[in-house]
mmCIF file of the N, C-alpha and C atoms, coordinates in Angstrom:
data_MODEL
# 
_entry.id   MODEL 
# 
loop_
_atom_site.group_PDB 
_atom_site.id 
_atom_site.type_symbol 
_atom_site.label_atom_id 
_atom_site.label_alt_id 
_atom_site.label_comp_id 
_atom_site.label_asym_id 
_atom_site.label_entity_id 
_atom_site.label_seq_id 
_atom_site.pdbx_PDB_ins_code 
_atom_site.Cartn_x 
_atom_site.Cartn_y 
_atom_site.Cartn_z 
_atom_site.occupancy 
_atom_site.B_iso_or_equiv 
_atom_site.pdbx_formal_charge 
_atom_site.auth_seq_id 
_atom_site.auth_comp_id 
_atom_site.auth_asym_id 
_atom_site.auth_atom_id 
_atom_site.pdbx_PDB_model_num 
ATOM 1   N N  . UNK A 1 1  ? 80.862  87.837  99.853  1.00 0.00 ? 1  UNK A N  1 
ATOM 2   C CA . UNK A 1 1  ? 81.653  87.019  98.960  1.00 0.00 ? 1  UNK A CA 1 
ATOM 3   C C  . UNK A 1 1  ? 83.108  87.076  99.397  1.00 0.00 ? 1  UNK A C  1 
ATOM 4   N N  . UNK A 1 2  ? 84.027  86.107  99.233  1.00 0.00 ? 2  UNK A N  1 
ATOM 5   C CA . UNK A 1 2  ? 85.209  85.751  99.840  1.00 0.00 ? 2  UNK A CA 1 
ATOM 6   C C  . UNK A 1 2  ? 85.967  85.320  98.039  1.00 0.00 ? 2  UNK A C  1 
ATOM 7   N N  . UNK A 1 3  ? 86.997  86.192  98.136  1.00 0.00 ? 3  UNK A N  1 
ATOM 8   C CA . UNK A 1 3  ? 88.242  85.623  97.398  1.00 0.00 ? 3  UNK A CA 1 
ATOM 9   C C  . UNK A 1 3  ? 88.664  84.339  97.209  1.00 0.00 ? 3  UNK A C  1 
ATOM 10  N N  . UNK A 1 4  ? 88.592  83.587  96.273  1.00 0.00 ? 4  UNK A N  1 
ATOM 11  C CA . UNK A 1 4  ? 88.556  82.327  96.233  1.00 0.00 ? 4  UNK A CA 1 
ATOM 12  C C  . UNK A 1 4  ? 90.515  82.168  96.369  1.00 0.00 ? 4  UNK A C  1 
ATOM 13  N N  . UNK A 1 5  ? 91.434  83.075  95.839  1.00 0.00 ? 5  UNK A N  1 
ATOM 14  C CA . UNK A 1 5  ? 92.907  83.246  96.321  1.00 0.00 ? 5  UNK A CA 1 
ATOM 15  C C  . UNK A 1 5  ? 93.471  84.204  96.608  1.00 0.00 ? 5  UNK A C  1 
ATOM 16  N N  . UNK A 1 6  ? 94.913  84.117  96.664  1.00 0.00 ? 6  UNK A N  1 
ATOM 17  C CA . UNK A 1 6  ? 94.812  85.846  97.893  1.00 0.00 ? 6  UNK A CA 1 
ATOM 18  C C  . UNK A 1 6  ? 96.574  85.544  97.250  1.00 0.00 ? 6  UNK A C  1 
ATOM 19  N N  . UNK A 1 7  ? 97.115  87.086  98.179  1.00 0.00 ? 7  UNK A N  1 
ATOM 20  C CA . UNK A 1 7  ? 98.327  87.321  98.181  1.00 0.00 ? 7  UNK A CA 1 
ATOM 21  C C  . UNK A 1 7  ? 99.257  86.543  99.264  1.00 0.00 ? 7  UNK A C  1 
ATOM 22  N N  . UNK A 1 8  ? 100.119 85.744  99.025  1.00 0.00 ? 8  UNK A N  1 
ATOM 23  C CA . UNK A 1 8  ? 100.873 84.927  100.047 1.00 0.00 ? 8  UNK A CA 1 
ATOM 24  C C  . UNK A 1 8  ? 101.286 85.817  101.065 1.00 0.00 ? 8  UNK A C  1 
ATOM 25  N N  . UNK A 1 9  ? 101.263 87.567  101.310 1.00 0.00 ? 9  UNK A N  1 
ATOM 26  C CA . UNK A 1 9  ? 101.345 87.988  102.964 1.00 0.00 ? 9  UNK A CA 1 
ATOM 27  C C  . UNK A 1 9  ? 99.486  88.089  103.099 1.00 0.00 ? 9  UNK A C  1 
ATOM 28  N N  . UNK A 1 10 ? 98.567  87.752  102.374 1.00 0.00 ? 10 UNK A N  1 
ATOM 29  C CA . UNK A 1 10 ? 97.333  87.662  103.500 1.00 0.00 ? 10 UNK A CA 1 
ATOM 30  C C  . UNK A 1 10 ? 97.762  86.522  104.133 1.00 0.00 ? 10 UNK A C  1 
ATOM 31  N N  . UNK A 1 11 ? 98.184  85.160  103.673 1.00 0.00 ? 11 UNK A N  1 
ATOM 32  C CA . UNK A 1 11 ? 98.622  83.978  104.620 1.00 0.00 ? 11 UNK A CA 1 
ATOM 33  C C  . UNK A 1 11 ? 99.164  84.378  105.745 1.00 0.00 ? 11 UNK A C  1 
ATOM 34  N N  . UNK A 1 12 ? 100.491 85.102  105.248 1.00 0.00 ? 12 UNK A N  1 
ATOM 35  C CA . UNK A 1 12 ? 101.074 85.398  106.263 1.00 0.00 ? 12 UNK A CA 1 
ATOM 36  C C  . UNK A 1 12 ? 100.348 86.564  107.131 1.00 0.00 ? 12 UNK A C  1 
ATOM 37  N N  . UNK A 1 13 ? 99.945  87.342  107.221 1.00 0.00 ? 13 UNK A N  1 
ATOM 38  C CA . UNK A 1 13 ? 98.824  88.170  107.841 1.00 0.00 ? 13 UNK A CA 1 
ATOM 39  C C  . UNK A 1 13 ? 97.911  87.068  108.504 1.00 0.00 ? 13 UNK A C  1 
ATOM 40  N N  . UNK A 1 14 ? 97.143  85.983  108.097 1.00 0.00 ? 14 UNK A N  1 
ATOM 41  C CA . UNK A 1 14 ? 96.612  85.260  108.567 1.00 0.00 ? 14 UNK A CA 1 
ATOM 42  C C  . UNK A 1 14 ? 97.102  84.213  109.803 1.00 0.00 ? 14 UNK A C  1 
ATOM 43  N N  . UNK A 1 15 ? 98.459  83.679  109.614 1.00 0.00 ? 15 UNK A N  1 
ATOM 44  C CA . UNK A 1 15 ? 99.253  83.017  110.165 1.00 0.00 ? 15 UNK A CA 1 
ATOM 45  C C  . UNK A 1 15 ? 99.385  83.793  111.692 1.00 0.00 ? 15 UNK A C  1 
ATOM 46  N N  . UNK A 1 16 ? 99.900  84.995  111.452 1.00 0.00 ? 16 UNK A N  1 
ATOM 47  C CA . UNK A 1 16 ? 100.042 85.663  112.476 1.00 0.00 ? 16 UNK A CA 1 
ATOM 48  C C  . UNK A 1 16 ? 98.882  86.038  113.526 1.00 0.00 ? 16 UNK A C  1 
ATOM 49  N N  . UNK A 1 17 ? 97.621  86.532  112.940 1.00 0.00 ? 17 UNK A N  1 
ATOM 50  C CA . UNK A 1 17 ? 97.053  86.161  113.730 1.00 0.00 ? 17 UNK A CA 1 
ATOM 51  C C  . UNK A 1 17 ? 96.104  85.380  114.604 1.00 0.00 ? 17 UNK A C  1 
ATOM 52  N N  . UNK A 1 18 ? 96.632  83.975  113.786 1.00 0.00 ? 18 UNK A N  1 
ATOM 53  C CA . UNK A 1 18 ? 96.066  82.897  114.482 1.00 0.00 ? 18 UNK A CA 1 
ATOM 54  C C  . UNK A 1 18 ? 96.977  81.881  115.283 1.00 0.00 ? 18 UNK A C  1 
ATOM 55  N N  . UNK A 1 19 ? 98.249  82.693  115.021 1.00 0.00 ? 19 UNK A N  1 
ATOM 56  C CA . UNK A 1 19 ? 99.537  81.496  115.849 1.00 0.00 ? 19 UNK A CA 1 
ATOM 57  C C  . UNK A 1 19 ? 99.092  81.315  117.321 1.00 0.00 ? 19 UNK A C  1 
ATOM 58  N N  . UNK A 1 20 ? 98.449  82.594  118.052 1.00 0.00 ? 20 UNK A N  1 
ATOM 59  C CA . UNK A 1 20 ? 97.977  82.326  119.791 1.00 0.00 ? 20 UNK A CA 1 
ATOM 60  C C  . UNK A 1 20 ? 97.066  80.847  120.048 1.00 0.00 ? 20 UNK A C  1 
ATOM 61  N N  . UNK A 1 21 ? 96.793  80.128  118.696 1.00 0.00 ? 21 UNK A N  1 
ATOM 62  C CA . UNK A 1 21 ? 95.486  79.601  118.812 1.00 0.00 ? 21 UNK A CA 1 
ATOM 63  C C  . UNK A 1 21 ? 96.514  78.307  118.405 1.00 0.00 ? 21 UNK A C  1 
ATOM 64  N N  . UNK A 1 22 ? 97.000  77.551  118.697 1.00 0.00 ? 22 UNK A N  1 
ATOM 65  C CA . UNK A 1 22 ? 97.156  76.284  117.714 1.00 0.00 ? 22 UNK A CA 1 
ATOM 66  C C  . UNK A 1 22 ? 96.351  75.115  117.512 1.00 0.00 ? 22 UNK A C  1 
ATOM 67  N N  . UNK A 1 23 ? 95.015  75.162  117.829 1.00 0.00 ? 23 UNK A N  1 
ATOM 68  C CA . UNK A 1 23 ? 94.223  74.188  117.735 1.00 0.00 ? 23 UNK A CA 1 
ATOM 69  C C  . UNK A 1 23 ? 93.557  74.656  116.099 1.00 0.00 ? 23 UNK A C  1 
ATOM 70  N N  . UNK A 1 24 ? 93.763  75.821  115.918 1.00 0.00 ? 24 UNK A N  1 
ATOM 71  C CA . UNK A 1 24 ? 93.192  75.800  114.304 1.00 0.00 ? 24 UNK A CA 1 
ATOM 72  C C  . UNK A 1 24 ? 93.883  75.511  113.564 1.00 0.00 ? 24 UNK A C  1 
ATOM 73  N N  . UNK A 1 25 ? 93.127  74.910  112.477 1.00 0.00 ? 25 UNK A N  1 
ATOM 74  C CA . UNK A 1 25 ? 93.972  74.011  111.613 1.00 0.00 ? 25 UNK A CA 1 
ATOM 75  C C  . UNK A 1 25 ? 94.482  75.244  110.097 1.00 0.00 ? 25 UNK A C  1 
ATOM 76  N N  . UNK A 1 26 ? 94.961  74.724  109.440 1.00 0.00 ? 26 UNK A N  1 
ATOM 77  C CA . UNK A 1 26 ? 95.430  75.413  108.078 1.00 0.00 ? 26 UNK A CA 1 
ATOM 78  C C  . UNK A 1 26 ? 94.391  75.546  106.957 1.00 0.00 ? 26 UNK A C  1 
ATOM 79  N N  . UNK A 1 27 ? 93.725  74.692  106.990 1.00 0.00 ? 27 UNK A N  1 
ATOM 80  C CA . UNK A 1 27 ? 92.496  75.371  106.059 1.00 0.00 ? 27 UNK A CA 1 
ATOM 81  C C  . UNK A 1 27 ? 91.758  76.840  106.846 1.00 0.00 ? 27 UNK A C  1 
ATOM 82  N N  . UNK A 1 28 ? 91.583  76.946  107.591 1.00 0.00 ? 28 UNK A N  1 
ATOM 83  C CA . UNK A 1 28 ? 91.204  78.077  108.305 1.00 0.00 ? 28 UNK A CA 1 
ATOM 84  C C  . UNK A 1 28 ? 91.936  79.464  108.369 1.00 0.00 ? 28 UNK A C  1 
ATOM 85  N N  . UNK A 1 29 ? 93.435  79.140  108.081 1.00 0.00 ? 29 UNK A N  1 
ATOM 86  C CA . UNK A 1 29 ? 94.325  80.326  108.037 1.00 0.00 ? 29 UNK A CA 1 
ATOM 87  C C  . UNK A 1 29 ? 93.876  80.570  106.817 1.00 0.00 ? 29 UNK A C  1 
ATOM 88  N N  . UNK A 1 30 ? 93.462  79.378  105.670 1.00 0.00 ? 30 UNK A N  1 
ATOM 89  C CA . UNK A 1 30 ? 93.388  79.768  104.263 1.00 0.00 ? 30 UNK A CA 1 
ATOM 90  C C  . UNK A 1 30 ? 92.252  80.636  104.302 1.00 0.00 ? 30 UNK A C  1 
ATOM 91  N N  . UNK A 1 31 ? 91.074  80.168  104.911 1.00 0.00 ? 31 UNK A N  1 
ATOM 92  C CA . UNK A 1 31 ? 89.961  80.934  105.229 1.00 0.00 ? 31 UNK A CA 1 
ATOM 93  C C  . UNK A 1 31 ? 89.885  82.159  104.992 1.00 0.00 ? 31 UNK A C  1 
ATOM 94  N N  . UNK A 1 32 ? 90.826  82.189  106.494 1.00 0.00 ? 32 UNK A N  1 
ATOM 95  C CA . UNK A 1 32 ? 91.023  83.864  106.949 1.00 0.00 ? 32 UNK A CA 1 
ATOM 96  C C  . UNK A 1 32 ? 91.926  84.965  105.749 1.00 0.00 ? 32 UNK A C  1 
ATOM 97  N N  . UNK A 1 33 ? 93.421  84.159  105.418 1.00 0.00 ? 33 UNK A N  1 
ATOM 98  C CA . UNK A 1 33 ? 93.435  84.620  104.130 1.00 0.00 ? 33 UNK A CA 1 
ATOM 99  C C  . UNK A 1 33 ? 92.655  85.359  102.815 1.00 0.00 ? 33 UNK A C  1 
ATOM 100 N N  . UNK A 1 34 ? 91.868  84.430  102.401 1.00 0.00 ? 34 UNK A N  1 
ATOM 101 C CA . UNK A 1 34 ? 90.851  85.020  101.431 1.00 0.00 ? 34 UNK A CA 1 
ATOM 102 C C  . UNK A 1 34 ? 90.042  86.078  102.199 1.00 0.00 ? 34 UNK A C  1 
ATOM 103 N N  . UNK A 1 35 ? 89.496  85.966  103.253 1.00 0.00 ? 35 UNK A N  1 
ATOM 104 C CA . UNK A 1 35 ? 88.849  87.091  103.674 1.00 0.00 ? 35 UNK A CA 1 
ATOM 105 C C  . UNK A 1 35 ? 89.279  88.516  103.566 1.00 0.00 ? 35 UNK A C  1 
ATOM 106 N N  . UNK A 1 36 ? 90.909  88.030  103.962 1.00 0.00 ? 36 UNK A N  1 
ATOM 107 C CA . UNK A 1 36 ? 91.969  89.736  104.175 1.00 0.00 ? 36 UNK A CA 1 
ATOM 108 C C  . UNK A 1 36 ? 91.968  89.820  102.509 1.00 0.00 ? 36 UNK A C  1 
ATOM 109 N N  . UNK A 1 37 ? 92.245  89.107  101.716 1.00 0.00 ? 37 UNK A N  1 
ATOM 110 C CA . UNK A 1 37 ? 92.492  89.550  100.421 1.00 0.00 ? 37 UNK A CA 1 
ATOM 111 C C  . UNK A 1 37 ? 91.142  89.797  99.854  1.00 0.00 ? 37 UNK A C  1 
ATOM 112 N N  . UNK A 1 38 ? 89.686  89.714  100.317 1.00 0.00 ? 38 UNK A N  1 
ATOM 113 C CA . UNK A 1 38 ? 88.534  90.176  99.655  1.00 0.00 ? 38 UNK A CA 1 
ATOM 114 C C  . UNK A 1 38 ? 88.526  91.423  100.388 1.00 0.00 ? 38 UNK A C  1 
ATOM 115 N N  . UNK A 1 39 ? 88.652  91.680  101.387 1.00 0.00 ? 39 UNK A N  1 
ATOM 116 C CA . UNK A 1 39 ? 88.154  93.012  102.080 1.00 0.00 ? 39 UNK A CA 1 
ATOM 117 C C  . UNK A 1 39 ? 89.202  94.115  101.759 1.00 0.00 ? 39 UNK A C  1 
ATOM 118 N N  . UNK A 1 40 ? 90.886  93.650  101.063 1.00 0.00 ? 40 UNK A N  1 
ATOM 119 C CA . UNK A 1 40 ? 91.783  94.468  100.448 1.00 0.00 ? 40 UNK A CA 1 
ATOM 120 C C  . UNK A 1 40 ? 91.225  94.635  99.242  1.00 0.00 ? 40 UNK A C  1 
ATOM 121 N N  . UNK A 1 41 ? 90.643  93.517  98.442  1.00 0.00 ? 41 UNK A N  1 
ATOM 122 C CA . UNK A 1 41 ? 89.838  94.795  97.018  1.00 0.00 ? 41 UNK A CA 1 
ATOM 123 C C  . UNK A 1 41 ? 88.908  94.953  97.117  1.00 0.00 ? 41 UNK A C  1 
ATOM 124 N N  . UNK A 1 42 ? 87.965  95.114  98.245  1.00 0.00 ? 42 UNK A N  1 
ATOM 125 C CA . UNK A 1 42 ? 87.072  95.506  98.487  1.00 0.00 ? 42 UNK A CA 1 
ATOM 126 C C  . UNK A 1 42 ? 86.905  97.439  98.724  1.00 0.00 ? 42 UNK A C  1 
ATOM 127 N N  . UNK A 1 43 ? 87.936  97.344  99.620  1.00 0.00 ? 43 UNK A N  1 
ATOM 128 C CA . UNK A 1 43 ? 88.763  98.641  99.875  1.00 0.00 ? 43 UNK A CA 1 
ATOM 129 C C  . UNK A 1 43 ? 89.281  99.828  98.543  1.00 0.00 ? 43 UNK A C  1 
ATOM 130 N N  . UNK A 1 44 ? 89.924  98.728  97.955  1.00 0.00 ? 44 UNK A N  1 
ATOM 131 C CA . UNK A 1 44 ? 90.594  99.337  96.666  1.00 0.00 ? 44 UNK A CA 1 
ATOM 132 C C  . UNK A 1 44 ? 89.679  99.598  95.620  1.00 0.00 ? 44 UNK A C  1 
ATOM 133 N N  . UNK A 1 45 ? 88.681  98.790  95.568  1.00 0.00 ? 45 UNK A N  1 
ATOM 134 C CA . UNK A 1 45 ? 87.634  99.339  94.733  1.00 0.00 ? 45 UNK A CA 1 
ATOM 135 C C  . UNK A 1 45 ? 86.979  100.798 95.214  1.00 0.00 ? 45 UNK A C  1 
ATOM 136 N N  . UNK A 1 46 ? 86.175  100.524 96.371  1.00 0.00 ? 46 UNK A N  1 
ATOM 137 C CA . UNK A 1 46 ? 85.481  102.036 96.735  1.00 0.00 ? 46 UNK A CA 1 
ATOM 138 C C  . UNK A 1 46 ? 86.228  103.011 96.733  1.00 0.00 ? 46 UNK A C  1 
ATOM 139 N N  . UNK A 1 47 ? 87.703  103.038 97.327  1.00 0.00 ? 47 UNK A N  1 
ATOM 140 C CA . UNK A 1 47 ? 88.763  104.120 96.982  1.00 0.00 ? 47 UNK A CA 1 
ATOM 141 C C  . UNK A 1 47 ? 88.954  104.820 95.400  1.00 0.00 ? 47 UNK A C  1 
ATOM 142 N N  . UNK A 1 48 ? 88.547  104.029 94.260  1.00 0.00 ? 48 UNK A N  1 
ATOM 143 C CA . UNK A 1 48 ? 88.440  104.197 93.195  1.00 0.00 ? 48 UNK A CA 1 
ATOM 144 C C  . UNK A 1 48 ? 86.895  104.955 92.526  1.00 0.00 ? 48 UNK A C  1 
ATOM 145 N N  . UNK A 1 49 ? 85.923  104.457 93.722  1.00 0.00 ? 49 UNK A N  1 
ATOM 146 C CA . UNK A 1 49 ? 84.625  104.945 93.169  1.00 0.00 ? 49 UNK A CA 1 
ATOM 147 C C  . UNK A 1 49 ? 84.488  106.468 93.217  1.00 0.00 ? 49 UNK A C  1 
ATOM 148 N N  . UNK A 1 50 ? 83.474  106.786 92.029  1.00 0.00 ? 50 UNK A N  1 
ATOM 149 C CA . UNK A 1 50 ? 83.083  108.076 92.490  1.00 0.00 ? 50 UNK A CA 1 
ATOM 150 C C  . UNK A 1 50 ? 82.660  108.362 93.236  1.00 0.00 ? 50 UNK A C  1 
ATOM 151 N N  . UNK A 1 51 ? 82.874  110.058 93.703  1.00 0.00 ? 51 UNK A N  1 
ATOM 152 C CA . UNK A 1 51 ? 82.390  110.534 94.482  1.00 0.00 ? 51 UNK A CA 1 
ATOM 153 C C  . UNK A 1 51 ? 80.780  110.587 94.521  1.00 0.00 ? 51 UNK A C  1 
ATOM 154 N N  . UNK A 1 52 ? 79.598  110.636 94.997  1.00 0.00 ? 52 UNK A N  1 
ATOM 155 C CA . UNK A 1 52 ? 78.513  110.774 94.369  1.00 0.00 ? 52 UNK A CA 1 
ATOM 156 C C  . UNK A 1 52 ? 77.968  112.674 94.345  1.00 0.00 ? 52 UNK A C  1 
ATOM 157 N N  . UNK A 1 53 ? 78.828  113.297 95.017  1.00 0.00 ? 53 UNK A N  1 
ATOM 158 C CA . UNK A 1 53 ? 79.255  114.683 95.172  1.00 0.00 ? 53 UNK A CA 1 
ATOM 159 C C  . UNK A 1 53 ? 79.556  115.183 93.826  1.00 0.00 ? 53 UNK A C  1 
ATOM 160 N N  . UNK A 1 54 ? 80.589  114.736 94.405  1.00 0.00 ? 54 UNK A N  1 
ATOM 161 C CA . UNK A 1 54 ? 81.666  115.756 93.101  1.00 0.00 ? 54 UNK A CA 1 
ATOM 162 C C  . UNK A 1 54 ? 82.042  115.168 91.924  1.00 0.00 ? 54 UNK A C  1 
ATOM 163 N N  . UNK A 1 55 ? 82.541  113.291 91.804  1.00 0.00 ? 55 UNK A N  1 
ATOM 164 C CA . UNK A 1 55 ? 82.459  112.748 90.453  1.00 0.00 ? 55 UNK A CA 1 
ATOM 165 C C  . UNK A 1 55 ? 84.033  112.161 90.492  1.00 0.00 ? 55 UNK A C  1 
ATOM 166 N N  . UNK A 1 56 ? 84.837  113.164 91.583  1.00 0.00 ? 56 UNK A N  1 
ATOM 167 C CA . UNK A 1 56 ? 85.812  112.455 92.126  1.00 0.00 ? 56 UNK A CA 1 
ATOM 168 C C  . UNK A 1 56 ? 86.080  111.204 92.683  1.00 0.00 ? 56 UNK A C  1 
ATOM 169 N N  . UNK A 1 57 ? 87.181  110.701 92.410  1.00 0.00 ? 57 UNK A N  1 
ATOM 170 C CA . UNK A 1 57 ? 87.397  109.279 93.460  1.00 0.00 ? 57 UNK A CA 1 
ATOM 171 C C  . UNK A 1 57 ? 87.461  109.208 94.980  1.00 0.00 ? 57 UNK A C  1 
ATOM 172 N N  . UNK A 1 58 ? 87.211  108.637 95.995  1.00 0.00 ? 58 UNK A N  1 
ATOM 173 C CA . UNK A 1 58 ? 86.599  108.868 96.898  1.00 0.00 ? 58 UNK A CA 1 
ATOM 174 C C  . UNK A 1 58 ? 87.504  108.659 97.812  1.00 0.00 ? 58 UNK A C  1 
ATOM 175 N N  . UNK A 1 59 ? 89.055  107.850 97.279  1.00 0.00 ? 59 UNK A N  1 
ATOM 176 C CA . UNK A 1 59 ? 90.337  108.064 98.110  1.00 0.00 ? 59 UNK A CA 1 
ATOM 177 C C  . UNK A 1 59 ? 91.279  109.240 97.497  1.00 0.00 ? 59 UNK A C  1 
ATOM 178 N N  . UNK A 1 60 ? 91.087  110.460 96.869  1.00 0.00 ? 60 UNK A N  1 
ATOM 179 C CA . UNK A 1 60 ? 91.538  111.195 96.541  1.00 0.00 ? 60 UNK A CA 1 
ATOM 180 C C  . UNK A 1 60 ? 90.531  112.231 97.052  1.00 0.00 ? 60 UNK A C  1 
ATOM 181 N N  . UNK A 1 61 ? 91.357  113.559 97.610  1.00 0.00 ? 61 UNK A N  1 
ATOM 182 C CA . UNK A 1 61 ? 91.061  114.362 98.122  1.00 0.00 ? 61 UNK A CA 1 
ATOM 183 C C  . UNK A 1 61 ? 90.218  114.343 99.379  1.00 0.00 ? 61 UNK A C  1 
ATOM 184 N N  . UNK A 1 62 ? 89.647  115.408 100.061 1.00 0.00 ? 62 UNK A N  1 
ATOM 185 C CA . UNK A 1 62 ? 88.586  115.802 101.140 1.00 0.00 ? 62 UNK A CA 1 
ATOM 186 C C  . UNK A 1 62 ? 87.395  115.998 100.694 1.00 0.00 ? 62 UNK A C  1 
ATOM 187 N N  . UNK A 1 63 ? 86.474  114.974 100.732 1.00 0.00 ? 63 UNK A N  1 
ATOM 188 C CA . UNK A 1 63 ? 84.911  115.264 100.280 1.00 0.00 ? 63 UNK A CA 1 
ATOM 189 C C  . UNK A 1 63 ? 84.198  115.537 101.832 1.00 0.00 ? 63 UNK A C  1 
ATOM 190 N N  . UNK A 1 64 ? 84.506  116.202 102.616 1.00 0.00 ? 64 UNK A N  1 
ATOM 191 C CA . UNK A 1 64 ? 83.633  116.571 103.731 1.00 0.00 ? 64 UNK A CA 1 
ATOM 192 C C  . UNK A 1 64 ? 83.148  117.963 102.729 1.00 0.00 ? 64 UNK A C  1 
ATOM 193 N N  . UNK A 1 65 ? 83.075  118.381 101.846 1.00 0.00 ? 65 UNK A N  1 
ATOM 194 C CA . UNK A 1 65 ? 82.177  119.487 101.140 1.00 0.00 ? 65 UNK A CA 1 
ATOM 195 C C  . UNK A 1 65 ? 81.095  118.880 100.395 1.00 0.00 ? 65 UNK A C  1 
ATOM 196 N N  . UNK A 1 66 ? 81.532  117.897 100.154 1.00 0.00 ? 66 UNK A N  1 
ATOM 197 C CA . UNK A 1 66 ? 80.445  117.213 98.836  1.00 0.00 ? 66 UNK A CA 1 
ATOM 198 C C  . UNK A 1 66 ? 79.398  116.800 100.153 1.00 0.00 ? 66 UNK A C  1 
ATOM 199 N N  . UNK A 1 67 ? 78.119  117.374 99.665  1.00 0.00 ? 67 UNK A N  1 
ATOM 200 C CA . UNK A 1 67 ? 76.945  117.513 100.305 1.00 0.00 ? 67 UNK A CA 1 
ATOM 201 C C  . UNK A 1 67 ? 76.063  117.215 99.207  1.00 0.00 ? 67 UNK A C  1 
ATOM 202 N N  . UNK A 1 68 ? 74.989  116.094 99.630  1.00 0.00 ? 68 UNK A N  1 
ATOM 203 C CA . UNK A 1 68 ? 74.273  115.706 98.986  1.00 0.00 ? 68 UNK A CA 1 
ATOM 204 C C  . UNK A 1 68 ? 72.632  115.876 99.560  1.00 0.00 ? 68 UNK A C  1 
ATOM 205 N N  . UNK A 1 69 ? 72.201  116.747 98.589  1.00 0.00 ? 69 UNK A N  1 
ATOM 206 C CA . UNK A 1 69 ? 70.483  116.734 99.119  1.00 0.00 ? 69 UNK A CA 1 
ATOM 207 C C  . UNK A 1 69 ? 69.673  116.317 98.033  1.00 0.00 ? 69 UNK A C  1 
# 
């Protein structure tokens, strides 16, 4: 699933790396846009999830202990 809108630097994030290319058009930067802004709360979510270890959030602290059998 893709972000239907995004933050105006995914554009710009997008812009940049498609300027080598100028045959793509601007709906496509928009494209790419939504993509960077789904895979940024995509990110921000699991960083938030629990640990399935410890119960912790999973961008806080070192879970190389949390061992699961």
């Amino acid at each position: 699933m893709s972000a239907k809108t995004y933050d105006s630097r995914c554009f710009d994030l997008a812009t940049v790396f498609l300027e080598d290319n100028p045959k793509i058009d601007i709906n496509r930067a928009h494209q790419l846009a939504c993509e960077i802004q789904q895979r940024i709360e995509d990110w921000l979510e699991y960083q938030e999830s629990p640990c399935d270890g410890c119960g912790e959030p999973l961008g806080k602290g070192d879970h190389s202990n949390c061992v699961l059998f």
